[in-house]
N, C-alpha and C positions, 0 to 999 in steps of 0.2 A: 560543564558537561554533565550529562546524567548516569548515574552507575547502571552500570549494567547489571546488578542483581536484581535492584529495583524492577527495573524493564523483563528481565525473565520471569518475574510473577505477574505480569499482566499479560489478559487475554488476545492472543493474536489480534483481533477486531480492535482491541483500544491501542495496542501497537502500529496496524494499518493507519489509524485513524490520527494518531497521532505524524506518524513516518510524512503521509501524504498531506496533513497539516503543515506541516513544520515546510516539505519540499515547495509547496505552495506559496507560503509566505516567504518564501527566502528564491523563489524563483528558479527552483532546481531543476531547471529540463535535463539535466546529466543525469540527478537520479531517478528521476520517472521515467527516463528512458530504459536504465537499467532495469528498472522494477515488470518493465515490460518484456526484456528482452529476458528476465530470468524465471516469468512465468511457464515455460514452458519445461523447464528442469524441472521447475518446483512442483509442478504437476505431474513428471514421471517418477520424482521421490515419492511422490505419496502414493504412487501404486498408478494413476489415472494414465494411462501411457496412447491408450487411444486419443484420448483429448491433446494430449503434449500436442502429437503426432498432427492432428489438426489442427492447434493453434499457430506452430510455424507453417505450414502451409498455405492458412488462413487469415491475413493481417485482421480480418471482421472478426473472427473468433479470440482474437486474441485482446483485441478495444473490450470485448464482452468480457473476459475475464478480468480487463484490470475493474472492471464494475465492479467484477465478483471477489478480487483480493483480498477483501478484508473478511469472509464466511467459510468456514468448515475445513477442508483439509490442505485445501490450497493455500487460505490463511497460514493453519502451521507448516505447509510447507517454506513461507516465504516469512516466518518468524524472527530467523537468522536475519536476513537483510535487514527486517526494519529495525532489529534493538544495534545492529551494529551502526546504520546512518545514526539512529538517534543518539547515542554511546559518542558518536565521533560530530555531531553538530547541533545536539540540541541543549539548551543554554536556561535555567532555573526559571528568566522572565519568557519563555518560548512554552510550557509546561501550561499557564493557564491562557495563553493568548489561543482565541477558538474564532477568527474573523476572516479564515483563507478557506474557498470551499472546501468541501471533501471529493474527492475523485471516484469516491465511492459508493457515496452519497446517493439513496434509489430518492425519489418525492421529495426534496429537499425545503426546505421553506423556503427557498429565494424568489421572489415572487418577480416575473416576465416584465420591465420596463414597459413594455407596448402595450400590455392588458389595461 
């Protein structure tokens, strides 16, 4: 497992980035779901409460924000979440393994089998 001291010095984006790595390779729809269903708190902690407000109302607004999870203040909103999955499931050889998309990922280099 990874300390969590470590994890609280890096920046929300390398914790997303990490968090939605790690759920990816290990096939965690329980916490991606999570992670979606707790954007819209994480959003009203951070002051943005009109957004909350339309992400639950909005299933589309809210796919759009898990794009956005790992940038600015929603990021640190949803900082807690990720060092704690990673604290409780991520594993020393999981730390440099980088081969499961990212979720969050905008222009990714994965290039389109059909092209």
């Amino acid at each position: 497992m990874t300390e969590r001291e470590t994890l609280e010095g890096l920046s929300a984006q390398e914790l997303h980035d990490r968090a939605t790595r790690l759920a990816w390779r290990r096939l965690d729809v329980g916490f991606l779901w999570h992670l979606l269903s707790t954007i819209p708190e994480a959003r009203a902690a951070v002051g943005d409460e009109d957004r909350s407000e339309m992400d639950i109302l909005r299933p589309l607004a809210l796919l759009n924000d898990l794009v956005d999870a790992d940038r600015g203040d929603l990021a640190e909103g949803l900082r807690p979440l990720f060092i704690d999955y990673l604290v409780e499931h991520e594993k020393p050889e999981d730390v440099d393994a980088t081969d499961a998309p990212d979720l969050g990922a905008r222009g990714g280099s994965e290039e389109d089998p059909d092209d």
